[in-house]
mmCIF file of the N, C-alpha and C atoms, coordinates in Angstrom:
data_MODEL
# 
_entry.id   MODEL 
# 
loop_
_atom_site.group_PDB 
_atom_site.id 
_atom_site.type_symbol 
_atom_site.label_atom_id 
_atom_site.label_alt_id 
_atom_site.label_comp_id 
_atom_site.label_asym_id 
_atom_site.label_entity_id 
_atom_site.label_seq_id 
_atom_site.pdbx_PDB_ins_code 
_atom_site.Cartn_x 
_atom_site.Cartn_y 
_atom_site.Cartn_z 
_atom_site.occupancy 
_atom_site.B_iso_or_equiv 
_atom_site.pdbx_formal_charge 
_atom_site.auth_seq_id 
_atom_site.auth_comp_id 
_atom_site.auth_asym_id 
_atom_site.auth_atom_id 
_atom_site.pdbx_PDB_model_num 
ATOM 1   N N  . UNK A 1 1  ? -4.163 -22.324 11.704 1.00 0.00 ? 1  UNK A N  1 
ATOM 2   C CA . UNK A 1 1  ? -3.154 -21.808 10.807 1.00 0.00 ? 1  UNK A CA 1 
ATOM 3   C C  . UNK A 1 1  ? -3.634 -20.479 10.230 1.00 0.00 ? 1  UNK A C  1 
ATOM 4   N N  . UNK A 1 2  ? -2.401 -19.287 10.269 1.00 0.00 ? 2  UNK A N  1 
ATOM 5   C CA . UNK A 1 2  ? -3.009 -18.046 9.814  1.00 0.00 ? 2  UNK A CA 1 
ATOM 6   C C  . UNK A 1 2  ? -2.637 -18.074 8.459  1.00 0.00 ? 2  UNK A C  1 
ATOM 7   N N  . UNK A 1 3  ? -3.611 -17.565 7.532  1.00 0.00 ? 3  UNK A N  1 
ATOM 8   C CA . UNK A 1 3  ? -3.128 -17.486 6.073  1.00 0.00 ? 3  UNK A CA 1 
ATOM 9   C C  . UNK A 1 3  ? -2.421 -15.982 5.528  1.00 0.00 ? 3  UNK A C  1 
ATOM 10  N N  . UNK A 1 4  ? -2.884 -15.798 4.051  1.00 0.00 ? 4  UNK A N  1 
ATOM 11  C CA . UNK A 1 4  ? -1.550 -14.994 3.894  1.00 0.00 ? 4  UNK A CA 1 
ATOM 12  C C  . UNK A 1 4  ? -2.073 -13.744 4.485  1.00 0.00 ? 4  UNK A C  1 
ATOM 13  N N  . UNK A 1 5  ? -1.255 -11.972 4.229  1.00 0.00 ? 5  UNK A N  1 
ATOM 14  C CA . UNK A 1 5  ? -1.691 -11.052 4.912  1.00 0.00 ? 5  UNK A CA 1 
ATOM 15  C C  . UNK A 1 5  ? -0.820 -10.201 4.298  1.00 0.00 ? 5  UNK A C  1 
ATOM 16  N N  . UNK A 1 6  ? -1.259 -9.294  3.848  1.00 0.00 ? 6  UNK A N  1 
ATOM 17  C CA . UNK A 1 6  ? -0.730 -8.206  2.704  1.00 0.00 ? 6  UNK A CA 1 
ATOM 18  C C  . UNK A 1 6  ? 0.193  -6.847  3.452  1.00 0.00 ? 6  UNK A C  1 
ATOM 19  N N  . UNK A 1 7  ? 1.476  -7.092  3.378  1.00 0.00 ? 7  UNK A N  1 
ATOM 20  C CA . UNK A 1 7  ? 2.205  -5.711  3.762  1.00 0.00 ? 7  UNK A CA 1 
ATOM 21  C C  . UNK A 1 7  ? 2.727  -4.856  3.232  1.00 0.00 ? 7  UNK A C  1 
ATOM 22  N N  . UNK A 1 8  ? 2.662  -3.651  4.092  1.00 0.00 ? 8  UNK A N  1 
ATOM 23  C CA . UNK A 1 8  ? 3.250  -2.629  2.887  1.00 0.00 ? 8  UNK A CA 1 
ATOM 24  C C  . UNK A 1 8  ? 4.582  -1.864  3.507  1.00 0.00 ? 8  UNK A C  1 
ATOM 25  N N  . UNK A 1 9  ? 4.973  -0.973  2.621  1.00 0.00 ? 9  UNK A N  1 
ATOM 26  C CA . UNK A 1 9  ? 6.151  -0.091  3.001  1.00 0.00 ? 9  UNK A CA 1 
ATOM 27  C C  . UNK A 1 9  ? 5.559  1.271   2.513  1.00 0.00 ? 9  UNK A C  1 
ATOM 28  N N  . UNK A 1 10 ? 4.340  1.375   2.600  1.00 0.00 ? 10 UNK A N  1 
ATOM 29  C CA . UNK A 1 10 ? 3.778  3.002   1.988  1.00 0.00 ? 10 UNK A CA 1 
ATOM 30  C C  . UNK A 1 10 ? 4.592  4.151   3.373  1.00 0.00 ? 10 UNK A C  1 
ATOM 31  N N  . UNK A 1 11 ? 3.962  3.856   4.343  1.00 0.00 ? 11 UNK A N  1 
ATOM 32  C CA . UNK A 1 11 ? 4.885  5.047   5.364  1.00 0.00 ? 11 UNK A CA 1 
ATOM 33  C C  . UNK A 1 11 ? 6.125  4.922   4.665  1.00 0.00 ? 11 UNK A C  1 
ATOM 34  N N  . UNK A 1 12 ? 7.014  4.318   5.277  1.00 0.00 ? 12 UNK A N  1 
ATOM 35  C CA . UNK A 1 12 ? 7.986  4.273   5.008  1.00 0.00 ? 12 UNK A CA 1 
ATOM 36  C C  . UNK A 1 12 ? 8.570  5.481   3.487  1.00 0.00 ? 12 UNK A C  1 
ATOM 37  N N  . UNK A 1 13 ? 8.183  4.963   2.509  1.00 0.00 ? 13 UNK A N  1 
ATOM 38  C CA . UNK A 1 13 ? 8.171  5.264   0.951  1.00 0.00 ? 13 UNK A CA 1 
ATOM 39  C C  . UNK A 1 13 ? 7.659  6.748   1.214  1.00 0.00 ? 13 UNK A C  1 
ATOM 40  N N  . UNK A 1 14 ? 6.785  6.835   1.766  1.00 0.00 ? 14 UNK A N  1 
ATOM 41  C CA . UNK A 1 14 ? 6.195  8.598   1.569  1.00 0.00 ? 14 UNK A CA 1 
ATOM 42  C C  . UNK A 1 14 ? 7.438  10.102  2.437  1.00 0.00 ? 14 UNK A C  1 
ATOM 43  N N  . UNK A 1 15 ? 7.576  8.895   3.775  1.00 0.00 ? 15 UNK A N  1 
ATOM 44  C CA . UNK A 1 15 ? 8.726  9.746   4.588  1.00 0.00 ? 15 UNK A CA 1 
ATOM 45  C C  . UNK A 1 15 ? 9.995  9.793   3.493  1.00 0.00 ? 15 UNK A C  1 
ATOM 46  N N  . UNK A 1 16 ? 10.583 8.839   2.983  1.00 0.00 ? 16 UNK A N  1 
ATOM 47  C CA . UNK A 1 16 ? 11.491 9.279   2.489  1.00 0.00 ? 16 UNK A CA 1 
ATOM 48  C C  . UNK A 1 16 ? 11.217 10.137  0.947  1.00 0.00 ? 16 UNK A C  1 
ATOM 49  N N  . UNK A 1 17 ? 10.199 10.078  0.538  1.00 0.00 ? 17 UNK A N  1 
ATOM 50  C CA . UNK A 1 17 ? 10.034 11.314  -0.905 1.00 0.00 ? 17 UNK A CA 1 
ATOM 51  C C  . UNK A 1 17 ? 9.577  12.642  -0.270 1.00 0.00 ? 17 UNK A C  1 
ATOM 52  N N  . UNK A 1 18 ? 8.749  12.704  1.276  1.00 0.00 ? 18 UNK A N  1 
ATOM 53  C CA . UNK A 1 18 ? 8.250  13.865  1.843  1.00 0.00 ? 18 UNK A CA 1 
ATOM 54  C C  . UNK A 1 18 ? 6.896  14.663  1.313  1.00 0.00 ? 18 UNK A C  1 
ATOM 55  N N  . UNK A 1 19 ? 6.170  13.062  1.473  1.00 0.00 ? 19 UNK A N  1 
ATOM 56  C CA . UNK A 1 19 ? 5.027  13.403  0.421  1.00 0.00 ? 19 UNK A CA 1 
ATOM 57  C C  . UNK A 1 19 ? 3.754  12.889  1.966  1.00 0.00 ? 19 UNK A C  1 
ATOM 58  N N  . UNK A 1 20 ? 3.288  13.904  2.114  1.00 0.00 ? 20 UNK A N  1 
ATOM 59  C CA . UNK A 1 20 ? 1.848  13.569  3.547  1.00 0.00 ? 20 UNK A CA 1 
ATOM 60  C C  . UNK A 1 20 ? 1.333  12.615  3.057  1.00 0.00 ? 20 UNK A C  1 
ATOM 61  N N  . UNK A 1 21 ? 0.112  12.040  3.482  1.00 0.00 ? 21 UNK A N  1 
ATOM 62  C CA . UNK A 1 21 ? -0.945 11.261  2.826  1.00 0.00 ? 21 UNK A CA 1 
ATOM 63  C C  . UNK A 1 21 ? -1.644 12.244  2.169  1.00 0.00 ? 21 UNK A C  1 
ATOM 64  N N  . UNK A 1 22 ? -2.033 13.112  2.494  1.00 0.00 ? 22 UNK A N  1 
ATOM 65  C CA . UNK A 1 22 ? -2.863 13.995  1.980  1.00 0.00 ? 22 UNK A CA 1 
ATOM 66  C C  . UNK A 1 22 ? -2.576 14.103  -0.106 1.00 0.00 ? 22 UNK A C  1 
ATOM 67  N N  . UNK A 1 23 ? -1.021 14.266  0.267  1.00 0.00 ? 23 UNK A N  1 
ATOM 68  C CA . UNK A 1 23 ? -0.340 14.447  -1.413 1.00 0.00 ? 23 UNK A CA 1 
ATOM 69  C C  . UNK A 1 23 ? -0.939 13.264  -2.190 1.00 0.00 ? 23 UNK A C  1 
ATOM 70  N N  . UNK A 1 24 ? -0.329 12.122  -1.387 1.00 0.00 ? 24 UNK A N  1 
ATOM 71  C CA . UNK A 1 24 ? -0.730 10.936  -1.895 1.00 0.00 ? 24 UNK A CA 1 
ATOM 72  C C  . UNK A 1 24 ? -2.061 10.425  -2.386 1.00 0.00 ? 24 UNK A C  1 
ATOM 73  N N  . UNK A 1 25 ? -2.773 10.886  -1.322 1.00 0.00 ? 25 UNK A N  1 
ATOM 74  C CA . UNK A 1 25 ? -4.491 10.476  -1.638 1.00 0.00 ? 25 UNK A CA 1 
ATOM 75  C C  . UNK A 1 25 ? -4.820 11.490  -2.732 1.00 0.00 ? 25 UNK A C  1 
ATOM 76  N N  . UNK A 1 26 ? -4.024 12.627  -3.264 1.00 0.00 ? 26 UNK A N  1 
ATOM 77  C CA . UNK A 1 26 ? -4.631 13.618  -3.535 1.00 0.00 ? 26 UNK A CA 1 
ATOM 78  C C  . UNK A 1 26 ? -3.866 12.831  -5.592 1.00 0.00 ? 26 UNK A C  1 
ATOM 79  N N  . UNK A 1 27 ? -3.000 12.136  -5.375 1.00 0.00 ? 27 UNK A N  1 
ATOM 80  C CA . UNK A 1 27 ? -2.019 12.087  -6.820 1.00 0.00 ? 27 UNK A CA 1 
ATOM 81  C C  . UNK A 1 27 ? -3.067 10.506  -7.186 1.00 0.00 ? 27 UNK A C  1 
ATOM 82  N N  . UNK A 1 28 ? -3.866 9.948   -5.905 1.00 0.00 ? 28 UNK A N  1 
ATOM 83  C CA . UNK A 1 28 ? -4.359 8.494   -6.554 1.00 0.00 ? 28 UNK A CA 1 
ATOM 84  C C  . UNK A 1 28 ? -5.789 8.327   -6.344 1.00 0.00 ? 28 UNK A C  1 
ATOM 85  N N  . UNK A 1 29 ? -6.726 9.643   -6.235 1.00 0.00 ? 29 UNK A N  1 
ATOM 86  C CA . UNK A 1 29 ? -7.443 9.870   -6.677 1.00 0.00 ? 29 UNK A CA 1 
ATOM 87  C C  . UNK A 1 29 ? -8.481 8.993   -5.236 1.00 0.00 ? 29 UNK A C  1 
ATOM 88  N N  . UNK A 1 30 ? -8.084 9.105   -4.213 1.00 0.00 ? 30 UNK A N  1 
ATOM 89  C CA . UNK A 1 30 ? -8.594 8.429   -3.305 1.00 0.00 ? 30 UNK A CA 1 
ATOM 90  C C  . UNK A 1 30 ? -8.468 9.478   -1.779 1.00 0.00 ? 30 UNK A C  1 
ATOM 91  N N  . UNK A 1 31 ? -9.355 8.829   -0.481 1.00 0.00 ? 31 UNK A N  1 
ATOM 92  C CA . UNK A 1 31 ? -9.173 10.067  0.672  1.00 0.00 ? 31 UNK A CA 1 
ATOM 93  C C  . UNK A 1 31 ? -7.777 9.693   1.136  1.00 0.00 ? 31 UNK A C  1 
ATOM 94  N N  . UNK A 1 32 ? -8.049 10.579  2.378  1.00 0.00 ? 32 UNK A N  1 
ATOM 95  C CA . UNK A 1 32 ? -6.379 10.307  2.652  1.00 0.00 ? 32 UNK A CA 1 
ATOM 96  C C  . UNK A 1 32 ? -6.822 9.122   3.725  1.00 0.00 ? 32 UNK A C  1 
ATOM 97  N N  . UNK A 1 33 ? -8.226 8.920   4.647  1.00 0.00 ? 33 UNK A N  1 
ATOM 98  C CA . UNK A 1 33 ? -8.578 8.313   5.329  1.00 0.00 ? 33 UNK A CA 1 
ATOM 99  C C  . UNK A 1 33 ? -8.075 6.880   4.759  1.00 0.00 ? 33 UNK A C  1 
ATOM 100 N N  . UNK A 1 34 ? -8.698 6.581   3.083  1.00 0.00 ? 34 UNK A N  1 
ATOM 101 C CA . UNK A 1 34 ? -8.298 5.330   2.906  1.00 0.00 ? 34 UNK A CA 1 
ATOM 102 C C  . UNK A 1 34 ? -6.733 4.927   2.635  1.00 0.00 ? 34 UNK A C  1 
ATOM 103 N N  . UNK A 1 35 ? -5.565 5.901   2.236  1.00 0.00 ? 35 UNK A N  1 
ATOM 104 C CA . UNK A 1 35 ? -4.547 5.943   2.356  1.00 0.00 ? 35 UNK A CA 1 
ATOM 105 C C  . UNK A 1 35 ? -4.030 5.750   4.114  1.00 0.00 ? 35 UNK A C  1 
ATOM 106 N N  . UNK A 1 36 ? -4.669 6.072   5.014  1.00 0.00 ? 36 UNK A N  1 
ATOM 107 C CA . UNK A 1 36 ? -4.404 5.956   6.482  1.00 0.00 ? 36 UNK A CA 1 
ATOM 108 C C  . UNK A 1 36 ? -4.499 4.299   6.644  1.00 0.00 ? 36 UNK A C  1 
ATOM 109 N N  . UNK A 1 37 ? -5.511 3.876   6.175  1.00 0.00 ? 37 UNK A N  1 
ATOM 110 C CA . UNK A 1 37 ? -6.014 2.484   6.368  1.00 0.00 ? 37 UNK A CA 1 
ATOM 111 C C  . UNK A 1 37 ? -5.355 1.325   6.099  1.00 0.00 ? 37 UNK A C  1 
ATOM 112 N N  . UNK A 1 38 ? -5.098 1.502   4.617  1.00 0.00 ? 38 UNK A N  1 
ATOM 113 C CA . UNK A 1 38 ? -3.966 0.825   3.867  1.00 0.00 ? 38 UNK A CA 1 
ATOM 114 C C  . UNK A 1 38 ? -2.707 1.175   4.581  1.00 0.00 ? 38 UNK A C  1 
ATOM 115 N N  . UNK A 1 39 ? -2.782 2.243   4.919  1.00 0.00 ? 39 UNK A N  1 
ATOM 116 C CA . UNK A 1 39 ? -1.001 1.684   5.443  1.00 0.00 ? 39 UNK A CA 1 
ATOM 117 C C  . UNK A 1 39 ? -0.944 1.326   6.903  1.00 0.00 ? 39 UNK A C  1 
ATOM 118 N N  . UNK A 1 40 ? -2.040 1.125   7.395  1.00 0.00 ? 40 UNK A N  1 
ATOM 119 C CA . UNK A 1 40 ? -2.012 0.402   9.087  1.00 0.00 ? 40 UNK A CA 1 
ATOM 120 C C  . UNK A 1 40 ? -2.449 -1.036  8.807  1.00 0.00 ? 40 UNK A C  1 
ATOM 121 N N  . UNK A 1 41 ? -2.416 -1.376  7.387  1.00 0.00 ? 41 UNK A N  1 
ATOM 122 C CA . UNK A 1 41 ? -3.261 -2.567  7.498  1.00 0.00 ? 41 UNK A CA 1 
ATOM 123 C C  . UNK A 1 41 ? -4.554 -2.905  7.778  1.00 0.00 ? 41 UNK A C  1 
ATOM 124 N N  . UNK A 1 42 ? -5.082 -2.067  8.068  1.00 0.00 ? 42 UNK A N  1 
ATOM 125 C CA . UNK A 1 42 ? -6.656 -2.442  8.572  1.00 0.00 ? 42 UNK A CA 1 
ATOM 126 C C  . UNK A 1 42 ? -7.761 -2.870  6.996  1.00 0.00 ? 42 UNK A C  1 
ATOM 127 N N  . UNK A 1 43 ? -7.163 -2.061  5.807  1.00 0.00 ? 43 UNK A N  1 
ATOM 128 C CA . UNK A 1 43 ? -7.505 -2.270  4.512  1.00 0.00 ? 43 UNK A CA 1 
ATOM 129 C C  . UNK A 1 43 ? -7.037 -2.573  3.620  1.00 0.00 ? 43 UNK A C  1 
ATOM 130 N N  . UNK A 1 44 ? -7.020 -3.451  2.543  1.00 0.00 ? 44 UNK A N  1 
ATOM 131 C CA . UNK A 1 44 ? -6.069 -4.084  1.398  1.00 0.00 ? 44 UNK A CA 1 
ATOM 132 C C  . UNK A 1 44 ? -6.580 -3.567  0.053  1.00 0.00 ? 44 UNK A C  1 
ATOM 133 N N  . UNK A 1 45 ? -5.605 -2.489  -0.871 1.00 0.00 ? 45 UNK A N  1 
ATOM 134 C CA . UNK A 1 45 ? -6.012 -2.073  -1.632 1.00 0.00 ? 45 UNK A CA 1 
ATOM 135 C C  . UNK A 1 45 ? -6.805 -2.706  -3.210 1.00 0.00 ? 45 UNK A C  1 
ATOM 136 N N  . UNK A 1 46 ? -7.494 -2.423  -3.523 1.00 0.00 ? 46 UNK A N  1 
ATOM 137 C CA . UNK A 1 46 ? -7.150 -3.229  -5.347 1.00 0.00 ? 46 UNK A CA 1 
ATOM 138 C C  . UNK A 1 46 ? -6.140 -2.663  -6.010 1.00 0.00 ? 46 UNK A C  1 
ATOM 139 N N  . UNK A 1 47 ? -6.256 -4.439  -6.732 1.00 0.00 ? 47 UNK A N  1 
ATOM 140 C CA . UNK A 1 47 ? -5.386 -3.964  -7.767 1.00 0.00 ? 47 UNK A CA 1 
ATOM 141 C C  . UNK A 1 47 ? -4.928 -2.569  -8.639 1.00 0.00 ? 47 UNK A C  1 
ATOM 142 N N  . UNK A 1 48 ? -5.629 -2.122  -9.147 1.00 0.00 ? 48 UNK A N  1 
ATOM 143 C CA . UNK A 1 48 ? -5.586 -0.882  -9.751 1.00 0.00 ? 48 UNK A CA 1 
ATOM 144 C C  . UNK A 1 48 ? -5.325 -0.030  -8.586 1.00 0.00 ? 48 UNK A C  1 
ATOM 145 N N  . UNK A 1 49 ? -5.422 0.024   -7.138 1.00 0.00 ? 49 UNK A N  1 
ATOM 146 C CA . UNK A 1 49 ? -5.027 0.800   -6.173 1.00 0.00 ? 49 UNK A CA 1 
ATOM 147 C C  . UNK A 1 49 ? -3.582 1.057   -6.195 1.00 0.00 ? 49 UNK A C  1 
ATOM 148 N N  . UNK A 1 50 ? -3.611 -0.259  -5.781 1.00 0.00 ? 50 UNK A N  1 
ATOM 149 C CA . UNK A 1 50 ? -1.844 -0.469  -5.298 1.00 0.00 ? 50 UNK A CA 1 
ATOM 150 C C  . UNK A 1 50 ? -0.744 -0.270  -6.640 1.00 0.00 ? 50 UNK A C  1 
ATOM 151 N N  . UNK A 1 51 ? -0.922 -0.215  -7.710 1.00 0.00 ? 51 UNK A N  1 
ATOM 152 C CA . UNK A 1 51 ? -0.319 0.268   -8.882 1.00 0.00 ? 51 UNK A CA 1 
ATOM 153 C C  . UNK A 1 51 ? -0.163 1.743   -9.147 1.00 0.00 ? 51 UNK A C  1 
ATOM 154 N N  . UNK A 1 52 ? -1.764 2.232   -8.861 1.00 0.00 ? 52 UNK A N  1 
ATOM 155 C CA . UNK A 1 52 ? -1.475 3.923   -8.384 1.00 0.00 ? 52 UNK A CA 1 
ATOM 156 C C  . UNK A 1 52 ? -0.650 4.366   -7.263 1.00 0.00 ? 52 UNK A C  1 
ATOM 157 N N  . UNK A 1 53 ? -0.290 3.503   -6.143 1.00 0.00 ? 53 UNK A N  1 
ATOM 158 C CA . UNK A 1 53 ? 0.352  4.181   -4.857 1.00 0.00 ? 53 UNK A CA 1 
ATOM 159 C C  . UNK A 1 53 ? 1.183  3.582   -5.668 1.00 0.00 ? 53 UNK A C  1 
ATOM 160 N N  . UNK A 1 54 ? 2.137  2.700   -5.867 1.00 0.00 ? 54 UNK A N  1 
ATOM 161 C CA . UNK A 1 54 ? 3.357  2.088   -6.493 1.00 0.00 ? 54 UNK A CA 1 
ATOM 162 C C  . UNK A 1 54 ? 3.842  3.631   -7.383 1.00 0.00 ? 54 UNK A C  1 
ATOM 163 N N  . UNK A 1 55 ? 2.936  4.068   -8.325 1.00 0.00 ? 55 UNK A N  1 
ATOM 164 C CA . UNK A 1 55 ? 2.936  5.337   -9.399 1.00 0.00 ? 55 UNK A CA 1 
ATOM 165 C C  . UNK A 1 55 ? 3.477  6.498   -8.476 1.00 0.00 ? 55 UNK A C  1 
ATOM 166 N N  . UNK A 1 56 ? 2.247  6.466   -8.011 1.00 0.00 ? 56 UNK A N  1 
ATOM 167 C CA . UNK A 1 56 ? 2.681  7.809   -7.039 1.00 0.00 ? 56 UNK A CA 1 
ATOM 168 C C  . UNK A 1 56 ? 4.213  7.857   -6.233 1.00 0.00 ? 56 UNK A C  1 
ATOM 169 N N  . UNK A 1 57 ? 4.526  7.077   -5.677 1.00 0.00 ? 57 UNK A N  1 
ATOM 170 C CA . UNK A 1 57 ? 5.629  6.836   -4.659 1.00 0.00 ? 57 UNK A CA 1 
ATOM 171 C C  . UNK A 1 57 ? 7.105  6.240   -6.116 1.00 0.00 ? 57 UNK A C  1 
ATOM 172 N N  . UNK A 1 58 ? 6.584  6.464   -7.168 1.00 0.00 ? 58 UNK A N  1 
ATOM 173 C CA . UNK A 1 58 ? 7.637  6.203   -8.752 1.00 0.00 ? 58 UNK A CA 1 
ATOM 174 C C  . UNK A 1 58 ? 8.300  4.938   -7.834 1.00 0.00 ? 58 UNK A C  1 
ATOM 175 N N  . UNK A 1 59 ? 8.050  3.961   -7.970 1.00 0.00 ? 59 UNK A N  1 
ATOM 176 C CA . UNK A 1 59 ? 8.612  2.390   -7.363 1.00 0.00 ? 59 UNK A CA 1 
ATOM 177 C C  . UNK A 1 59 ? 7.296  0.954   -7.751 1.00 0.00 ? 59 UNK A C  1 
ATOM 178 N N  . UNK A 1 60 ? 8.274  0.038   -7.458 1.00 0.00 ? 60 UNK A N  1 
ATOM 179 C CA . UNK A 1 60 ? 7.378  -1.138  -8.455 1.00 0.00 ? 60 UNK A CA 1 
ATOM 180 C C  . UNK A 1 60 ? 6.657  -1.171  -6.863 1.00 0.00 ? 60 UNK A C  1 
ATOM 181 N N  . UNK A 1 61 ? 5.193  -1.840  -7.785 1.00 0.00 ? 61 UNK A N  1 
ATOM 182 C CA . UNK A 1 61 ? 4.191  -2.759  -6.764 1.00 0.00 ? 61 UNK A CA 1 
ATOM 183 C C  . UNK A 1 61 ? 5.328  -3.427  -5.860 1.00 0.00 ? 61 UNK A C  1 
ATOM 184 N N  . UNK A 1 62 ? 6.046  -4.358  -5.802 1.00 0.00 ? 62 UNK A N  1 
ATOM 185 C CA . UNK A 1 62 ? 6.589  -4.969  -5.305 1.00 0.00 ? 62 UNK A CA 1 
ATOM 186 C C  . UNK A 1 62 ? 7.534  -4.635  -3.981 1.00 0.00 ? 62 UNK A C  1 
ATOM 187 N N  . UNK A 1 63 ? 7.580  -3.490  -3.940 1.00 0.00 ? 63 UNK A N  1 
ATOM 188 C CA . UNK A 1 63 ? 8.729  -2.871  -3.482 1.00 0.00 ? 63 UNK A CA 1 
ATOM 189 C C  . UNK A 1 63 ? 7.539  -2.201  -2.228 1.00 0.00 ? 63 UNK A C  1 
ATOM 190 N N  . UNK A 1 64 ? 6.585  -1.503  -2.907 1.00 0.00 ? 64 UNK A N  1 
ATOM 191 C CA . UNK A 1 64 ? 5.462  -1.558  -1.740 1.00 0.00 ? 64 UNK A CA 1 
ATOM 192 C C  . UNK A 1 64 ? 4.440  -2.491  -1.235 1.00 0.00 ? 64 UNK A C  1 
ATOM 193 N N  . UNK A 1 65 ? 4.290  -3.129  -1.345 1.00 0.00 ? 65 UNK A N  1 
ATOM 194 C CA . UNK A 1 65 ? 3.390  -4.317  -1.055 1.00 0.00 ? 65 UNK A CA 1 
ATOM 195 C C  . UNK A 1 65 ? 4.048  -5.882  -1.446 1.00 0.00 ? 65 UNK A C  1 
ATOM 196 N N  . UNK A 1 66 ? 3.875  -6.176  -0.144 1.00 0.00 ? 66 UNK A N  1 
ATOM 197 C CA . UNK A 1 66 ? 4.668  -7.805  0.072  1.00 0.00 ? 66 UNK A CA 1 
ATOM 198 C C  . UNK A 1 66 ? 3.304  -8.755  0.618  1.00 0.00 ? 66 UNK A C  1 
ATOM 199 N N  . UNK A 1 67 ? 3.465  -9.721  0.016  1.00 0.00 ? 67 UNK A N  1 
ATOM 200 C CA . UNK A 1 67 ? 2.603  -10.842 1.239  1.00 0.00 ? 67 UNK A CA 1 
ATOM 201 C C  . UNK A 1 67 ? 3.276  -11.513 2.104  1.00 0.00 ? 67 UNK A C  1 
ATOM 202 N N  . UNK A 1 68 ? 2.803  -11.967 2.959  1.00 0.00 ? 68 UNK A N  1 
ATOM 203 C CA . UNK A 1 68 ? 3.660  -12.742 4.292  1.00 0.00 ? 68 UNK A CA 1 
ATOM 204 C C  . UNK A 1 68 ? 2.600  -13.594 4.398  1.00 0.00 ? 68 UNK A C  1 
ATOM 205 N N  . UNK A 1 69 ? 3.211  -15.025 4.903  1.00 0.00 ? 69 UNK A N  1 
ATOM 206 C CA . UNK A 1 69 ? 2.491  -16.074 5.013  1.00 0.00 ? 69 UNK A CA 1 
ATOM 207 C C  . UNK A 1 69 ? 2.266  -16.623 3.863  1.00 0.00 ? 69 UNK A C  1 
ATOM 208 N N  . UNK A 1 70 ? 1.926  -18.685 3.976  1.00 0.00 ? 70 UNK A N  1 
ATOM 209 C CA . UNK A 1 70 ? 1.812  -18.924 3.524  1.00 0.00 ? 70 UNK A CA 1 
ATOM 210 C C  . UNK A 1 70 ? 0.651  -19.592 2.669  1.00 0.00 ? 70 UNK A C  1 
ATOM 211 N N  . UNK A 1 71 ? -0.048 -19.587 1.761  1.00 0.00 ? 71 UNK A N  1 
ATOM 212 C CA . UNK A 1 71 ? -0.920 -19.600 0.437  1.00 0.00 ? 71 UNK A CA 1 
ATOM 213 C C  . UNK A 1 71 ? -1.258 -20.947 1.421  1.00 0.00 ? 71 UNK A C  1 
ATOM 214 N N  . UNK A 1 72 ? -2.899 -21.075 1.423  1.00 0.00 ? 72 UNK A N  1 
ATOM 215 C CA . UNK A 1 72 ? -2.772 -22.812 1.806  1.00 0.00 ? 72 UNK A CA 1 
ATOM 216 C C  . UNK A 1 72 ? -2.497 -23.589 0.707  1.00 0.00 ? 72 UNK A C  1 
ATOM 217 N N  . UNK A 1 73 ? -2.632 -25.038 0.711  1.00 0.00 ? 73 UNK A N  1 
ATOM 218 C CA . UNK A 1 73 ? -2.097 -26.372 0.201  1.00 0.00 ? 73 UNK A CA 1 
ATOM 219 C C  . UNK A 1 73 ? -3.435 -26.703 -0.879 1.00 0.00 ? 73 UNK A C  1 
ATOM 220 N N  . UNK A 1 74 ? -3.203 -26.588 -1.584 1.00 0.00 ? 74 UNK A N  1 
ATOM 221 C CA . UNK A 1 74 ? -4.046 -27.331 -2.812 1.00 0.00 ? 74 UNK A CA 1 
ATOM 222 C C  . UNK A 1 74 ? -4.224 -29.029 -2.755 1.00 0.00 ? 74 UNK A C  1 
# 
């Protein structure tokens, strides 16, 4: 069984404001490499990350970052 797995809509969100990664990494204080990462999935931001890209891109956490899958069973 695969557990959960963190997705985002950052591409997405940047094409439509017309903001590079470069802008982005440059407004959240991070490279653009790790902005590349996070949005292929290969890296899952912190907390305090993903609130700055949420900032940057003016939209809730929520709206960029979803989980999929389900939490195991307690």
């Amino acid at each position: 069984m695969s557990g959960p797995s963190l997705q985002n809509n950052i591409r997405k969100l940047r094409f439509e404001r017309n903001m590079t990664q470069e802008e982005l990494a440059l407004r959240t204080g991070v490279s653009r490499q790790t902005i590349m990462s996070i949005e292929r999935g290969q890296t899952n931001p912190s907390v305090l990350l993903a609130y700055k890209i949420s900032a940057a891109l003016d939209t809730n956490v929520t709206e960029v970052f979803q989980m999929e899958g389900a939490l195991a069973p307690v």
